[in-house]
C-alpha positions, 0 to 999 in steps of 0.5 A: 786508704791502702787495703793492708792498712784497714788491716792493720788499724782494725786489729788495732782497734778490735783485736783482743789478746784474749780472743785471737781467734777474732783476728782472722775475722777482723781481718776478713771484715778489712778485706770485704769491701775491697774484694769487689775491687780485686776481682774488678782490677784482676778481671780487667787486667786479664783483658788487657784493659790499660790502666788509665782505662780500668781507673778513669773509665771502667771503675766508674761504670754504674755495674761496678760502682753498684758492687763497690758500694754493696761491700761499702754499705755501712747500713747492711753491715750494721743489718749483718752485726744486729742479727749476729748479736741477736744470734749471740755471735759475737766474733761474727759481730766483730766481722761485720765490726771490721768492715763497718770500720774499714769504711769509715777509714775510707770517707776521709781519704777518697777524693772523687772515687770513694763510695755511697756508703750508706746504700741503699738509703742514700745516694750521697757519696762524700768526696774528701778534699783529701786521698790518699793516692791522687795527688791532685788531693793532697795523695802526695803527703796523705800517702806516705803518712798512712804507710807511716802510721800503718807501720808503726801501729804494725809494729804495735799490733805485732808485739799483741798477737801470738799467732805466727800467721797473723804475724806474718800478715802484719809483716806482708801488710807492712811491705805489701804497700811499698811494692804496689807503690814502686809498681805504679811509680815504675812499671806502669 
C-alpha cells in the first residue's frame, strides 16, 4: 500500500473529532514504518544506484530487509502500546496503534516484497498473491483501486478534521500518489 494511503485510512479508522490532537500522531504511526524505506531510497538515489538496481537488488539485501522489518515489527509495536497504556498515554497508544494498522494494510497488498512482520518472533514473511504495484500480481488493478479508495475515504476524513494543516495533508496525500505514478510510468 502507497504510503499517503496508510494515512488517510488510519485517520479514518482512528481519528476522533474530539481528540484532533491524535491526528498528528496517527499520522507518525502511518509513516513509521515506511521512514526506513525513504531514507533507504533517497540514499541510494544520491549514489546514482539506477533503480532497477535499488529495487531488484539493493532493497533485498539482509542490512536493509532487517531495518524494514524493525519498523514493520507488529510485535514491538504492540510492546510499545501496552507500556504506553500502562504509562496512561493514550495518544501515544494510539501512535503505536497506527503503525500496528499500517502493517496489517500492508499483508494483503505485498507480493514478493512485503515484510517479516511479526520480527523478532517469527521469520514468516506473507507473500500476497496481490500488490498493489507489480502488475505480475495483479498491481495493474490493486493500484488504481487503492488510489480510488484513498480519495474517497480523503474526502470523508476531510469533512471530520478541523485542522487547515491535516487538511492539507489529506489533500497532498490525494495528489501525491498520482505524481509518484506519472514519475515511474514516464521519467524513470
Amino acid at each position: 500500500m502507497n504510503t499517503p494511503a496508510h494515512a488517510v485510512f488510519n485517520l479514518a479508522l482512528l481519528g476522533r473529532k474530539n481528540k484532533p490532537e491524535w491526528n498528528p500522531l496517527i499520522i507518525w504511526g502511518a509513516l513509521i514504518p515506511d521512514l526506513a524505506m525513504f531514507g533507504f531510497y533517497a540514499l541510494l538515489k544520491l549514489a546514482n544506484i539506477p533503480e532497477r538496481q535499488i529495487w531488484s537488488v539493493e532493497y533485498y539485501r539482509p542490512f536493509w530487509q532487517n531495518t524494514f522489518d524493525l519498523f514493520n515489527s507488529i510485535p514491538l509495536a504492540l510492546v510499545g502500546m501496552a507500556i504506553a497504556l500502562y504509562f496512561s498515554r493514550t495518544a501515544i497508544a494510539v501512535l503505536f496503534g497506527s503503525i500496528i494498522l499500517h502493517c496489517i494494510q500492508d499483508l494483503p497488498l505485498h507480493a514478493d516484497d512485503g515484510h517479516r512482520h511479526f520480527w523478532p518472533f517469527s521469520q514468516f514473511r506473507f507473500e500476497s498473491p496481490v500488490s498493489y504495484w507489480d502488475p505480475n500480481h495483479y498491481g495493474m488493478i490493486a493500484g488504481p483501486i487503492e488510489l480510488i479508495l484513498m480519495v474517497l475515504v480523503s474526502i470523508y476524513v476531510f469533512r471530520r478534521v478541523r485542522s487547515r494543516w491535516t487538511k492539507g495533508l489529506l489533500i497532498a496525500a490525494s495528489v501525491l500518489p498520482i505524481f509518484v505514478v506519472v514519475y515511474f510510468a514516464v521519467i524513470v
